[in-house]
NUFI-491183 format. One line per 5 residues: number of its first residue (from 0); for each residue x, y, z of N, C-alpha, C. Coordinates in steps of 0.05 Angstrom, whole numbers, plus 5000, padded with zeros to 4 digits. Layout:
<sites>
NUM = X,Y,Z,X,Y,Z,X,Y,Z ~ ...
</sites>
This chain:
<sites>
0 = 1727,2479,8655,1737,2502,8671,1717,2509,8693 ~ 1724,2508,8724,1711,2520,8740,1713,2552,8735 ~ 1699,2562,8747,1695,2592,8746,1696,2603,8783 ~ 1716,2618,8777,1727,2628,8806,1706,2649,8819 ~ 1698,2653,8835,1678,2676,8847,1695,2699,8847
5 = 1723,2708,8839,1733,2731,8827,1724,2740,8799 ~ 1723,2715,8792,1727,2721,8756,1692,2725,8753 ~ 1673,2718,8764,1647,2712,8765,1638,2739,8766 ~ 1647,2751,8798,1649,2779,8803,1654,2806,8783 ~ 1680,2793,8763,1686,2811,8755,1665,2816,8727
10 = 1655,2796,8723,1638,2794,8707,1609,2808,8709 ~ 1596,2808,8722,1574,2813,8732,1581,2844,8742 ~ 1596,2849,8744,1607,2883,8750,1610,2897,8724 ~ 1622,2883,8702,1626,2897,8676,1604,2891,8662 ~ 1586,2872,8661,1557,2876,8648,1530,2894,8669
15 = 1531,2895,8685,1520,2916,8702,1519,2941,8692 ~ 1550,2954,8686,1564,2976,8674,1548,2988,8652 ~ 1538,2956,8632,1528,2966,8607,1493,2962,8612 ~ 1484,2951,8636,1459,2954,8625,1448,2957,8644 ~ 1459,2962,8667,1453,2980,8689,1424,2961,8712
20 = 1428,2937,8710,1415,2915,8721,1424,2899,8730 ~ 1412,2889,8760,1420,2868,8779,1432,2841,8761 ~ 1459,2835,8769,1471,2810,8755,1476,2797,8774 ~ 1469,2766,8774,1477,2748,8782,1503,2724,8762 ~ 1522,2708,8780,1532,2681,8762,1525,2661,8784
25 = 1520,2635,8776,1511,2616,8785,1526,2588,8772 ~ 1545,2577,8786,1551,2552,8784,1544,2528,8781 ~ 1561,2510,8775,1556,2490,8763,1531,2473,8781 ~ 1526,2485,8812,1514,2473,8823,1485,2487,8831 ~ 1486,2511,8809,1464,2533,8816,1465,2550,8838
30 = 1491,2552,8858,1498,2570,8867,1501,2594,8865 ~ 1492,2619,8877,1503,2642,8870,1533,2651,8882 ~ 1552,2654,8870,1581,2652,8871,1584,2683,8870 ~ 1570,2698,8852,1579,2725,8845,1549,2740,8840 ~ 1551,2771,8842,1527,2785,8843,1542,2819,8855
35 = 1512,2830,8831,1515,2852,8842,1494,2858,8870 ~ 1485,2843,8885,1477,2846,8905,1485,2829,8918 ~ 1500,2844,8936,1522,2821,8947,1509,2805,8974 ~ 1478,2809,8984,1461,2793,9004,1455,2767,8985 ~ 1457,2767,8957,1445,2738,8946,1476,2721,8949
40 = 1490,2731,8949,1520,2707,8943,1524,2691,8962 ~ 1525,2663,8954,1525,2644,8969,1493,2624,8975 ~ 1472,2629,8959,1448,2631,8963,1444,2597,8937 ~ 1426,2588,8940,1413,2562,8923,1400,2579,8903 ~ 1399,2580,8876,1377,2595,8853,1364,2571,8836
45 = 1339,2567,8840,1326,2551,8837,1329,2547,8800 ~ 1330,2571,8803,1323,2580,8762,1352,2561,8742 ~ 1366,2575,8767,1404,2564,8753,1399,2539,8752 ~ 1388,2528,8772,1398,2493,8773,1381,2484,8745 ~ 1352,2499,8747,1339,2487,8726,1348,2485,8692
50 = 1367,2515,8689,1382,2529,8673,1398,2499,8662 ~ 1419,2490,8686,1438,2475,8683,1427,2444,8678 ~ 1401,2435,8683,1388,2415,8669,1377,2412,8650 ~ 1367,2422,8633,1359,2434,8611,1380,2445,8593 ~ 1394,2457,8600,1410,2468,8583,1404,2478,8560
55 = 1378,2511,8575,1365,2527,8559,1366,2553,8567 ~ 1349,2573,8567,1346,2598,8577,1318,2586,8599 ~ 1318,2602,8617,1296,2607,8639,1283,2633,8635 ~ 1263,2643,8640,1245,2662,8639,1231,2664,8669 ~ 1242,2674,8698,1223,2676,8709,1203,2706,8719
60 = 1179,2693,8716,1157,2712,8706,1153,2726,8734 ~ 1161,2718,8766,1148,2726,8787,1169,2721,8818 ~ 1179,2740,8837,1200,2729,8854,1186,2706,8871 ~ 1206,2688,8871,1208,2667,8889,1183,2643,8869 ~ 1190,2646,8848,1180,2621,8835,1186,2598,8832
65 = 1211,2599,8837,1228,2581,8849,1244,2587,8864 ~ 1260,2569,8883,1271,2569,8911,1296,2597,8898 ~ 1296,2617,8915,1310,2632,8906,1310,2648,8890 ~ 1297,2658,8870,1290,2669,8845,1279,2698,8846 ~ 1292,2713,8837,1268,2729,8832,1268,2738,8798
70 = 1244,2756,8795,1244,2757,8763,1261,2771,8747 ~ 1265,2765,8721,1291,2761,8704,1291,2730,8682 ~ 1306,2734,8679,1322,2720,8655,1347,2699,8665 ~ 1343,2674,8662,1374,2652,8667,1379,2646,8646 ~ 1413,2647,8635,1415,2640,8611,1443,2616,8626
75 = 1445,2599,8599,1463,2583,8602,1492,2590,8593 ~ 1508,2599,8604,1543,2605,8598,1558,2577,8581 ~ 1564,2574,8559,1577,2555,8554,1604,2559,8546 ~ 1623,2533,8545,1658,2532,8541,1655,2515,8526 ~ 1673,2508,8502,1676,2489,8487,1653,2466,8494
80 = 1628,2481,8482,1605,2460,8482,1595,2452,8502 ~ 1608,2459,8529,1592,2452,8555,1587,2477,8575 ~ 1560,2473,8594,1558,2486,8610,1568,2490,8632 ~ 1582,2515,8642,1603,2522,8667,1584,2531,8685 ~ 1571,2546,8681,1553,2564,8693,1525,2581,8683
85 = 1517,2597,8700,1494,2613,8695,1495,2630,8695 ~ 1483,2661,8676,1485,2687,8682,1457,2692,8685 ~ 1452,2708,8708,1419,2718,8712,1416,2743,8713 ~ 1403,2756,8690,1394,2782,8689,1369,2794,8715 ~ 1361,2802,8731,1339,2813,8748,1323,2836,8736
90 = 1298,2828,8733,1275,2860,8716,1255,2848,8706 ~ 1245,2857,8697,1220,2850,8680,1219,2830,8662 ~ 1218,2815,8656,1221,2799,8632,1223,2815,8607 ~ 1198,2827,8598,1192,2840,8570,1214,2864,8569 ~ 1231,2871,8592,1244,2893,8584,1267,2887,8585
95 = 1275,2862,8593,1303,2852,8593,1307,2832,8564 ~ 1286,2815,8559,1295,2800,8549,1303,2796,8519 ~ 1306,2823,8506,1309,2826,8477,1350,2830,8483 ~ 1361,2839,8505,1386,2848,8511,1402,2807,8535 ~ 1383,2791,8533,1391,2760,8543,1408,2749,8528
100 = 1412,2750,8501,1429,2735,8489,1453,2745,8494 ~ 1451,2783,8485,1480,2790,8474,1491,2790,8505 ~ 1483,2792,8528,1498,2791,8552,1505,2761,8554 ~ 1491,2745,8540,1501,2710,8543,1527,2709,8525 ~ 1522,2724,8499,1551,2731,8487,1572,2738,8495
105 = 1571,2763,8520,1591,2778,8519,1603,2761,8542 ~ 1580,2745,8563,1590,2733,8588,1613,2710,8567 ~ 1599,2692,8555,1623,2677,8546,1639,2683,8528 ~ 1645,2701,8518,1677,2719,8505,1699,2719,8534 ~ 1683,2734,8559,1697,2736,8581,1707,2716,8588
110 = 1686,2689,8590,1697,2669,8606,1717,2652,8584 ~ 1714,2663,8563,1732,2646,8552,1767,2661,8541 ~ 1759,2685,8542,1788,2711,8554,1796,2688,8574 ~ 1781,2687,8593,1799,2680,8620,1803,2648,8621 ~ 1797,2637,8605,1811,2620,8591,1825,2614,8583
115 = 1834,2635,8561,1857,2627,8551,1884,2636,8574 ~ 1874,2660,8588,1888,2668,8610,1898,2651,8627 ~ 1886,2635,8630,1894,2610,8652,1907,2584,8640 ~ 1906,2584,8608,1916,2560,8595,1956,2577,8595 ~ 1948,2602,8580,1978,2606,8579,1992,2617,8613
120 = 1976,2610,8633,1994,2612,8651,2001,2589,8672 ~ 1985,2571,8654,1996,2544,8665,2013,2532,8652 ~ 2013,2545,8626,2040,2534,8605,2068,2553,8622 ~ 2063,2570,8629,2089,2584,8633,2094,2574,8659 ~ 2071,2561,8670,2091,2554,8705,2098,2531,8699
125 = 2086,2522,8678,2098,2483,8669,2123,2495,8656 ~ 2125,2506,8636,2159,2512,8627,2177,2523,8649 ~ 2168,2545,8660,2180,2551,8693,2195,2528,8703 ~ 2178,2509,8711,2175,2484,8727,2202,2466,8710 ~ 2193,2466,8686,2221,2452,8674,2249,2455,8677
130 = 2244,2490,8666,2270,2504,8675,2280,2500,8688 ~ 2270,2498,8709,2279,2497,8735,2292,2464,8744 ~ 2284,2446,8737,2295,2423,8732,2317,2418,8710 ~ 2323,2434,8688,2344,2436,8665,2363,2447,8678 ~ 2356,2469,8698,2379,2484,8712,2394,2465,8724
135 = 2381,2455,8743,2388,2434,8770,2405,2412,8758 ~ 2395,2408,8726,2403,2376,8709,2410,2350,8740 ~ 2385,2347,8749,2379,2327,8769,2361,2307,8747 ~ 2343,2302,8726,2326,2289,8711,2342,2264,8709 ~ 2317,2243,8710,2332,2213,8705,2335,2207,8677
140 = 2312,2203,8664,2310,2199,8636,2314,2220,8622 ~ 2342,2216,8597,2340,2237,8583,2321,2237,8556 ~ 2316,2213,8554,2290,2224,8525,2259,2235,8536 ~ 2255,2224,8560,2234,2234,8575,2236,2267,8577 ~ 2261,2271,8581,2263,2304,8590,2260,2320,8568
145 = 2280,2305,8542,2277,2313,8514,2247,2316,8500 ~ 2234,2301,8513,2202,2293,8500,2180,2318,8507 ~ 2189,2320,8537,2169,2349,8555,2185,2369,8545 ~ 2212,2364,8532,2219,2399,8524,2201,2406,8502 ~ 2206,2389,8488,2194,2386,8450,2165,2393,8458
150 = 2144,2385,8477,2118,2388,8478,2107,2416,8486 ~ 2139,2430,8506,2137,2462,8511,2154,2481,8491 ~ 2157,2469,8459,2167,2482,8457,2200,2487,8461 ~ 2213,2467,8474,2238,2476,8475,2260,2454,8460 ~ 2274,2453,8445,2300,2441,8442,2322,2440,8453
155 = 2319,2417,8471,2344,2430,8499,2373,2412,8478 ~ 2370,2397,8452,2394,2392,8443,2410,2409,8429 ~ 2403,2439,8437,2417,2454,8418,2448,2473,8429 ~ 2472,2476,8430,2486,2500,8435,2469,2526,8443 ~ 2482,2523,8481,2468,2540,8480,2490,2550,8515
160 = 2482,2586,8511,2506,2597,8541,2479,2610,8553 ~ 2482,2601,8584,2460,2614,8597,2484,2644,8611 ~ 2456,2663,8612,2458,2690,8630,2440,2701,8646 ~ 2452,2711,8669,2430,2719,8687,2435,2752,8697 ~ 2414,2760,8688,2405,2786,8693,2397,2793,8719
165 = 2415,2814,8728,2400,2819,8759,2397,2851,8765 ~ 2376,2862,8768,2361,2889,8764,2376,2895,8799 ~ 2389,2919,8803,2403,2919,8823,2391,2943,8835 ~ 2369,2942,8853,2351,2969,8863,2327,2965,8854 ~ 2320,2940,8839,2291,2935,8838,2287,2937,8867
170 = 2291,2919,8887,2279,2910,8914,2273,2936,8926 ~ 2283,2958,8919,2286,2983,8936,2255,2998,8919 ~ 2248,2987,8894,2220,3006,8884,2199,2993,8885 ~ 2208,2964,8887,2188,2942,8899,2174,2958,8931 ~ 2190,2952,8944,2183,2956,8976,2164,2983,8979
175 = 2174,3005,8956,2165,3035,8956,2132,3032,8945 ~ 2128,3011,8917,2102,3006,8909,2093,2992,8932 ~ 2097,2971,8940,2082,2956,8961,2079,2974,8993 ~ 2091,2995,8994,2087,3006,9017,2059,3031,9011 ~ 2063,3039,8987,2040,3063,8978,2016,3043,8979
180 = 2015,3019,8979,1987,2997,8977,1970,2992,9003 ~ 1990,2991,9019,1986,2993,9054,1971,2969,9054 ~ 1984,2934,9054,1970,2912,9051,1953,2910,9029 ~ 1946,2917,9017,1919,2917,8998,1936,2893,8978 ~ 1920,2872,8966,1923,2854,8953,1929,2866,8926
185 = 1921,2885,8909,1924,2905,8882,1957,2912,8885 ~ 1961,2908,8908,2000,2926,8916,2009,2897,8902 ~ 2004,2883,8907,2020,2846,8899,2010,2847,8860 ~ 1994,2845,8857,1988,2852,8830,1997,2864,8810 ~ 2003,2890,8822,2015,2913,8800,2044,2900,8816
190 = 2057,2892,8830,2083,2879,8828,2084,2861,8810 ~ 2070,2846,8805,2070,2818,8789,2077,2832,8757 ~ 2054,2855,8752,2049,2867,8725,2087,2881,8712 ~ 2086,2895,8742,2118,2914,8729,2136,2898,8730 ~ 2140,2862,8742,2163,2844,8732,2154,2833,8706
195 = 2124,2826,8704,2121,2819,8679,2129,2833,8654 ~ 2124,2856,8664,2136,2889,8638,2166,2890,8628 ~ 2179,2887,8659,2211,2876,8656,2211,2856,8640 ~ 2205,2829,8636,2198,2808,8627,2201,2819,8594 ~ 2183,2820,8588,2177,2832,8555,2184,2844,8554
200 = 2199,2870,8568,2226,2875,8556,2249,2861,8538 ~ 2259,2843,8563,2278,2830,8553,2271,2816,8530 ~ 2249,2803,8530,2238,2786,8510,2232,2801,8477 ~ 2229,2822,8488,2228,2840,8455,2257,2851,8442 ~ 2282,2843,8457,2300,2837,8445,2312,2821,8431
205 = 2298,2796,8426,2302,2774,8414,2278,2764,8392 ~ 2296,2744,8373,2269,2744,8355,2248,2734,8359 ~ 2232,2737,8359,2198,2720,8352,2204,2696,8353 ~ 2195,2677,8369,2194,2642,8366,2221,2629,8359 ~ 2243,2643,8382,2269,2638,8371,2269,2609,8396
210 = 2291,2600,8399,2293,2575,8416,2311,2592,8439 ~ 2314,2619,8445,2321,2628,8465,2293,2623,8479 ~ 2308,2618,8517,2285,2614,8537,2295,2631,8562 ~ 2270,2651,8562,2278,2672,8584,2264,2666,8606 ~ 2266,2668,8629,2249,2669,8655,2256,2681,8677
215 = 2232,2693,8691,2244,2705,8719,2249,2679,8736 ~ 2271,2692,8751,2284,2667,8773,2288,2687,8802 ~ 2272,2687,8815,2274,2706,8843,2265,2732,8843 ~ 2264,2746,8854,2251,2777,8860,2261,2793,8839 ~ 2289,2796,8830,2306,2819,8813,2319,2803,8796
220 = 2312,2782,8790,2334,2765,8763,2320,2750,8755 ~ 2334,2748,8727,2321,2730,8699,2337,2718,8693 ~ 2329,2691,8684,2347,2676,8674,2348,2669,8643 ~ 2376,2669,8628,2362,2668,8595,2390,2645,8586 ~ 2379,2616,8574,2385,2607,8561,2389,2607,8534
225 = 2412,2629,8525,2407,2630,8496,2421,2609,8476 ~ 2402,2602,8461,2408,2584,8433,2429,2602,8418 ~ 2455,2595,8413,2477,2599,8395,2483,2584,8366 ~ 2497,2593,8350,2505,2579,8329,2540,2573,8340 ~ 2548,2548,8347,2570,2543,8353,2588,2534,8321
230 = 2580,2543,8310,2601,2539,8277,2614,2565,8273 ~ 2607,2588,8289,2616,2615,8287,2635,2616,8310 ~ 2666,2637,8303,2685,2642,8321,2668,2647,8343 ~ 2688,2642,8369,2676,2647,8394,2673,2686,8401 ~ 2691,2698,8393,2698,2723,8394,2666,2739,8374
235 = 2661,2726,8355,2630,2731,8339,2609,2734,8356 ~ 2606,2701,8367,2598,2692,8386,2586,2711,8415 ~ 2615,2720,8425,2610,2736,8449,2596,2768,8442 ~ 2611,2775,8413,2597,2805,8413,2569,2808,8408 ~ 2560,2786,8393,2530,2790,8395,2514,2791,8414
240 = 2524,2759,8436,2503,2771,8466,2514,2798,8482 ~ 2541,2803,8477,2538,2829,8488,2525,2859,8479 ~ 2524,2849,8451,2508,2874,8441,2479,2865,8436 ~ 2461,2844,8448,2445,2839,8458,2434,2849,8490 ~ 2449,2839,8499,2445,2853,8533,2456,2880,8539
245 = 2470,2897,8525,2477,2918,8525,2450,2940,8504 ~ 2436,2926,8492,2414,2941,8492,2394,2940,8511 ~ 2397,2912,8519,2371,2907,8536,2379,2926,8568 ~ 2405,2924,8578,2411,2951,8595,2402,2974,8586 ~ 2404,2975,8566,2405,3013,8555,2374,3018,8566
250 = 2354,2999,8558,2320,2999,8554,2318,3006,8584 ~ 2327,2983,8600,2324,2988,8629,2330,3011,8638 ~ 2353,3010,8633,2363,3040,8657,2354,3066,8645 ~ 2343,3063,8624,2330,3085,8609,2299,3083,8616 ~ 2299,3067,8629,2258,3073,8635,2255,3064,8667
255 = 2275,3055,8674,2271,3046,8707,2291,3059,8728 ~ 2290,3062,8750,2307,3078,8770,2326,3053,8780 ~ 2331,3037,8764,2357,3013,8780,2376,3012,8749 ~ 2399,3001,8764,2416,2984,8746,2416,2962,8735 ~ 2427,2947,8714,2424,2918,8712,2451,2914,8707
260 = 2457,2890,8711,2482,2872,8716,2483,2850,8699 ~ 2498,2842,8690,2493,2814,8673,2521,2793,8679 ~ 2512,2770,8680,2535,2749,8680,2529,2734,8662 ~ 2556,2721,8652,2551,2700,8620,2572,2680,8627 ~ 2549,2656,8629,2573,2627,8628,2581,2625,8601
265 = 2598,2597,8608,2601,2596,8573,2586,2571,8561 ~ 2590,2573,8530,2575,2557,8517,2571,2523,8521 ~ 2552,2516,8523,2551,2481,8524,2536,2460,8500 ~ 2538,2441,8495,2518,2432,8468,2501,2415,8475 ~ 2507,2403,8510,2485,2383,8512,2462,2389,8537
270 = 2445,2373,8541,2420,2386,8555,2434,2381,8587 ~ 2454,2364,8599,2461,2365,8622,2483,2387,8635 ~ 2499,2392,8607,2513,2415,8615,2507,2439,8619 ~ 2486,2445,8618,2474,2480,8618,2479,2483,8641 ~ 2470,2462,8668,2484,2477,8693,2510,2486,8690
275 = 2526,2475,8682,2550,2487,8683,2546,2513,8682 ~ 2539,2521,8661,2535,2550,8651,2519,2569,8664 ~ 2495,2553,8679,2485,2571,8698,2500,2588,8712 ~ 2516,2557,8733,2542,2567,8758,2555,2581,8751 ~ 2571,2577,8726,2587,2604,8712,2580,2629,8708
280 = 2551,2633,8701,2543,2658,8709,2535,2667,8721 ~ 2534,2653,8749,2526,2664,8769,2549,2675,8787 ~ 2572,2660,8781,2607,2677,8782,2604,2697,8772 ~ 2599,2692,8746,2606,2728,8724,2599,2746,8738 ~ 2561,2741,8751,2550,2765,8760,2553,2769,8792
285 = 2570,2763,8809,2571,2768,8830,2593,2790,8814 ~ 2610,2782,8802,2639,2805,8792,2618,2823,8791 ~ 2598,2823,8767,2592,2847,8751,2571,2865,8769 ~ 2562,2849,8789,2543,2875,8809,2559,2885,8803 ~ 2593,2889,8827,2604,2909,8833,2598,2930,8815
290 = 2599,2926,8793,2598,2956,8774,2575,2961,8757 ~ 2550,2947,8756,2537,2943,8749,2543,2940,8715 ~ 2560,2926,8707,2556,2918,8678,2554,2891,8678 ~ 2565,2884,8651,2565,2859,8628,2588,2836,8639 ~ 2598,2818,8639,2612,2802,8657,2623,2773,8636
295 = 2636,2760,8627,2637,2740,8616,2656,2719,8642 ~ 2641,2697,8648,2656,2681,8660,2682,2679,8654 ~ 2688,2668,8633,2725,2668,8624,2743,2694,8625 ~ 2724,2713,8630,2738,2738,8638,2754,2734,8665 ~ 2737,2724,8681,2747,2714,8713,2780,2698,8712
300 = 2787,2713,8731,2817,2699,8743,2819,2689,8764 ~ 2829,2694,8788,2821,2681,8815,2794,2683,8820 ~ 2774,2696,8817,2748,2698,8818,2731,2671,8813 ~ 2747,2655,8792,2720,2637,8783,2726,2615,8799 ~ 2751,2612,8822,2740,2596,8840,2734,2606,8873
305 = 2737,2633,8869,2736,2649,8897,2715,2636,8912 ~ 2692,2649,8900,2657,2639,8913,2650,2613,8920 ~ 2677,2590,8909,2667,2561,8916,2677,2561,8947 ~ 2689,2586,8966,2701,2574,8984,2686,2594,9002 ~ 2676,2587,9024,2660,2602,9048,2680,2626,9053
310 = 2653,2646,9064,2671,2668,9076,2687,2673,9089 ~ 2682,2657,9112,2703,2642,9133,2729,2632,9120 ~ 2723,2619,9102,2755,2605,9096,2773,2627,9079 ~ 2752,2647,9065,2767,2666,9058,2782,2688,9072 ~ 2761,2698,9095,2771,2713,9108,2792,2702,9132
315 = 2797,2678,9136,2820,2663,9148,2841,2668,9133 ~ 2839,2658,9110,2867,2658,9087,2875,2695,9092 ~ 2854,2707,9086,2862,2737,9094,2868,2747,9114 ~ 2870,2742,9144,2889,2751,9161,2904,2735,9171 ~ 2911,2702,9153,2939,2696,9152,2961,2717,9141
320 = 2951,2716,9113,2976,2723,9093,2978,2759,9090 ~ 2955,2770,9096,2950,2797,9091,2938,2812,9120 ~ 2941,2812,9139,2937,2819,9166,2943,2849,9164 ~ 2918,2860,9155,2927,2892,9157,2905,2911,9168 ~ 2888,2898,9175,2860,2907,9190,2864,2926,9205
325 = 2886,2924,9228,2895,2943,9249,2913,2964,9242 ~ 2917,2963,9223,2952,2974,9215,2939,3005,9206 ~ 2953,3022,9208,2942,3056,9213,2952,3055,9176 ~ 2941,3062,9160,2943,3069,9131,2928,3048,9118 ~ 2919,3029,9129,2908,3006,9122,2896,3006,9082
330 = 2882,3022,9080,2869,3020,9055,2896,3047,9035 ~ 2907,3055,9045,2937,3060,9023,2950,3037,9015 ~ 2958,3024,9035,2970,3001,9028,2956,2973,9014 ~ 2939,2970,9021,2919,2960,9001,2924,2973,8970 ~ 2918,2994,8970,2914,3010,8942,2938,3008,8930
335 = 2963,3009,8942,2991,3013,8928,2997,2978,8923 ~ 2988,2954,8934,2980,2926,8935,2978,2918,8904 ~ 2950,2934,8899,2932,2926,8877,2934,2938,8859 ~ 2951,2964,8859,2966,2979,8835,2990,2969,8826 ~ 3009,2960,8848,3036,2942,8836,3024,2927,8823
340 = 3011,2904,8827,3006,2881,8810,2982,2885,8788 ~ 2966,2905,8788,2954,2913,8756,2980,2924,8734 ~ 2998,2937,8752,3029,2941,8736,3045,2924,8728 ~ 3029,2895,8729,3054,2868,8724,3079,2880,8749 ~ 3089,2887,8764,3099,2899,8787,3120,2913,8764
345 = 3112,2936,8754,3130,2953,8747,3129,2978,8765 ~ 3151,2981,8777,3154,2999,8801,3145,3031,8782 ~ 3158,3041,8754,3157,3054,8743,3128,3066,8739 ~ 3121,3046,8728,3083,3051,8721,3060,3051,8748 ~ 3069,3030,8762,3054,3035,8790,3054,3064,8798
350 = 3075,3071,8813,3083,3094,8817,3071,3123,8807 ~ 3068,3116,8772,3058,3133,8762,3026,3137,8761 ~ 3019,3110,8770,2990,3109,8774,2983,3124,8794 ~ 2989,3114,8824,3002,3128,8854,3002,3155,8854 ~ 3008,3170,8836,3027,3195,8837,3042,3209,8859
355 = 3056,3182,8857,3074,3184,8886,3104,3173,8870 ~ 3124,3189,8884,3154,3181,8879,3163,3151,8877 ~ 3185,3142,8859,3198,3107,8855,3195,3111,8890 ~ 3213,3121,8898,3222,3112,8925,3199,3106,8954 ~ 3183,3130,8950,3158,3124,8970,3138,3099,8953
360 = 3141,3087,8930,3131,3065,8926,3146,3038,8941 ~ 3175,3037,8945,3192,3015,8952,3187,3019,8980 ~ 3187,3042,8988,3183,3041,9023,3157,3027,9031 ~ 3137,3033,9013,3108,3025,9020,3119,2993,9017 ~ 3123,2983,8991,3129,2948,8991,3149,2938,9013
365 = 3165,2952,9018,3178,2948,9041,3168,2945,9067 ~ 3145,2962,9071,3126,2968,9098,3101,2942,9090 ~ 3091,2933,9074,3082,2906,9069,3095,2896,9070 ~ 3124,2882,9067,3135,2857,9077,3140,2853,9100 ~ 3146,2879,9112,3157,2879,9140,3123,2867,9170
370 = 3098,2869,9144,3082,2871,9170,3062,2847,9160 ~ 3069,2841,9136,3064,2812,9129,3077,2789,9130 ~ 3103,2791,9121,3118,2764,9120,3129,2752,9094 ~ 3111,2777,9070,3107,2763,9047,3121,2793,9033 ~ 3139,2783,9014,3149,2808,9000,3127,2804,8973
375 = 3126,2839,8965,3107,2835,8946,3121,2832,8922 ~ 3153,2832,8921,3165,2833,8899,3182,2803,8899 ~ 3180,2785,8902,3190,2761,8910,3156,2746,8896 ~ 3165,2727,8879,3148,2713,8860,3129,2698,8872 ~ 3145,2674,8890,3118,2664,8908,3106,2676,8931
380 = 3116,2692,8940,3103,2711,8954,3087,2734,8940 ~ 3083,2737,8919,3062,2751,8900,3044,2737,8897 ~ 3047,2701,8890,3033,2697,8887,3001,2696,8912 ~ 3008,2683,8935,3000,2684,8960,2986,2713,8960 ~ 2995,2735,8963,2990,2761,8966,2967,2767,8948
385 = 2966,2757,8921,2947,2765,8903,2925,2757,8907 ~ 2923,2730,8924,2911,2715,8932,2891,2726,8943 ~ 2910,2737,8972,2893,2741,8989,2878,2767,8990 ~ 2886,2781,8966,2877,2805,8957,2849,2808,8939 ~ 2845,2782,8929,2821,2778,8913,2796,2768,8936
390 = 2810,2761,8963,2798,2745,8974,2782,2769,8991 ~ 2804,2789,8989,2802,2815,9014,2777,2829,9004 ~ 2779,2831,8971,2763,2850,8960,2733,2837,8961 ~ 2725,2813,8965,2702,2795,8955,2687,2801,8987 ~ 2708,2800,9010,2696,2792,9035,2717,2806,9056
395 = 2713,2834,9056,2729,2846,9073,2719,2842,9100 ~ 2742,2837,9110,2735,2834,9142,2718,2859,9158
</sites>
């Protein structure tokens, strides 16, 4: 492990704290990298290099005894049996050097904290990294892919429905923290910390070392591949992740100023199909912004192939068949549109939805055929109309 002139820094600042003496760290090359006197950093220390050949303690008795030096104490920092670096106490000898070890102690507890810090966050950008390739299912070899799951931990041969979570007004408390920071590098940090918090959220809804795999995927969404038991009805099935993610909403919107949204593909058993299930929920949850809830792909009707077709082509199909942009009542007639046909077109029940008279309902369908082309009570012309009504609502002109 190299040792970063942050982490070096941070070091030599929190033993300072406790013993209230000039700290130096010194690299693998006897460099001074970090210090509480920040004129030595960047400087040759004669003591360190000697430190790092020897691979002992130094004692120097007098400044500039060697190139660089002044008096103090060099001790050797070690990692799994080898030397990374140097920590240099500055003072007296006789008054420092009864307090040389336990600062050689406490320096490598730190460096090896930040150790393990850096092992589990290279494991999470290497599973990241996978994910992100399982999503895509672009991989050539499938026992190869099977082999790097098993080594992170994952069984990608199992039944399993991905969902993606999308926090709807994070970006709006994001921008508010990063603006109170005014550039400062700490503003990016405590961003990193409150998605990570989001993070273990969700993750403390599920069990301990389960073969569910959660990850952030972009600024405001997570992505969660959950492991299912496919021997259980599908209807079982669905109520559990919903009363899974319906707690994990409750947590959110109960401790954060946004909504969350969820979309759910459906279930797959092999490691190439999960995309499917991605795309599927990434249908569900365009539905479920709108209202910020819970979403099941197979819930979708014209919807789950709406989004495969550009805006353009939608909003074309919409001022073919539905041309009402200009028309003076424009969004009544819309509304009385999408109330007939939630009525299965029962003039009776529409109507009563409306709370408007049978007859000023037939005039309105009447005033839509006359300015579309398309009667809304005539079968294939419902169908067309419904059409262009799903299309209207996705991407209004």
């Amino acid at each position: 492990m190299i040792i970063s002139p942050p982490l070096a820094q941070s070091i030599v600042e929190e033993t300072e704290k406790i013993i209230s003496r000039n700290i130096n760290f010194m690299d693998g090359e006897g460099k001074i990298i970090a210090s509480t006197d920040p004129n030595r950093i960047g400087h040759f220390h004669g003591g360190a290099y000697t430190v790092l050949q020897r691979h002992q303690s130094l004692v120097i008795e007098e400044d500039d005894e060697l190139e660089g030096t002044r008096k103090g104490i060099n001790l050797p920092v070690f990692l799994h049996d080898q030397i990374i670096g140097v920590i240099g106490i500055t003072g007296a000898p006789e008054e420092i050097k009864q307090m040389g070890e336990v600062i050689q102690k406490m320096t490598e507890i730190l460096v090896k904290e930040a150790y393990l810090d850096e092992q589990l966050e290279l494991e999470d950008r290497a599973k990241e990294a996978f994910i992100d390739e399982w999503i895509d299912g672009k991989w050539e070899n499938d026992k190869l892919f099977a082999s790097r799951g098993w080594i992170l931990g994952i069984n990608v041969h199992i039944p399993r429905v991905a969902v993606i979570l999308d926090m709807i007004g994070m970006n709006d408390l994001i921008y508010e923290k990063l603006s109170s920071y005014q550039a400062d590098v700490k503003g990016e940090l405590e961003i990193q910390r409150f998605r990570r918090d989001i993070l273990q959220e969700i993750q403390s809804r599920f069990p301990p070392n389960s073969q569910h795999v959660i990850i952030p995927t972009g600024s405001t969404r997570y992505t969660l591949l959950l492991s299912v038991n496919d021997q259980v009805p599908e209807s079982n099935r669905k109520r559990k992740i919903q009363f899974r993610l319906e707690q994990i909403q409750q947590a959110i919107e109960s401790t954060y100023p946004f909504t969350m949204a969820a979309g759910i593909g459906r279930m797959y058993n092999t490691p190439r199909e999960i995309s499917k299930s991605v795309q599927e929920s990434e249908k569900a949850l365009l539905h479920s912004r709108k209202q910020s809830n819970l979403f099941f792909y197979d819930q979708l009707g014209i919807e789950s192939f709406l989004y495969d077709l550009s805006p353009e082509v939608r909003l074309d199909f919409v001022e073919r068949i539905l041309p009402l942009e200009r028309v003076e009542k424009k969004d009544q007639l819309i509304q009385t549109l999408e109330t007939f046909y939630k009525a299965n077109g029962s003039i009776q029940k529409a109507s009563s939805e409306l709370f408007i008279h049978k007859n000023t309902l037939q005039y309105r369908l009447k005033k839509i055929s006359e300015l579309t082309g398309y009667d809304p009570r005539n079968y294939e012309d419902a169908v067309l109309l419904q059409v262009a009504l799903a299309f209207y609502k996705s991407n209004p002109a």
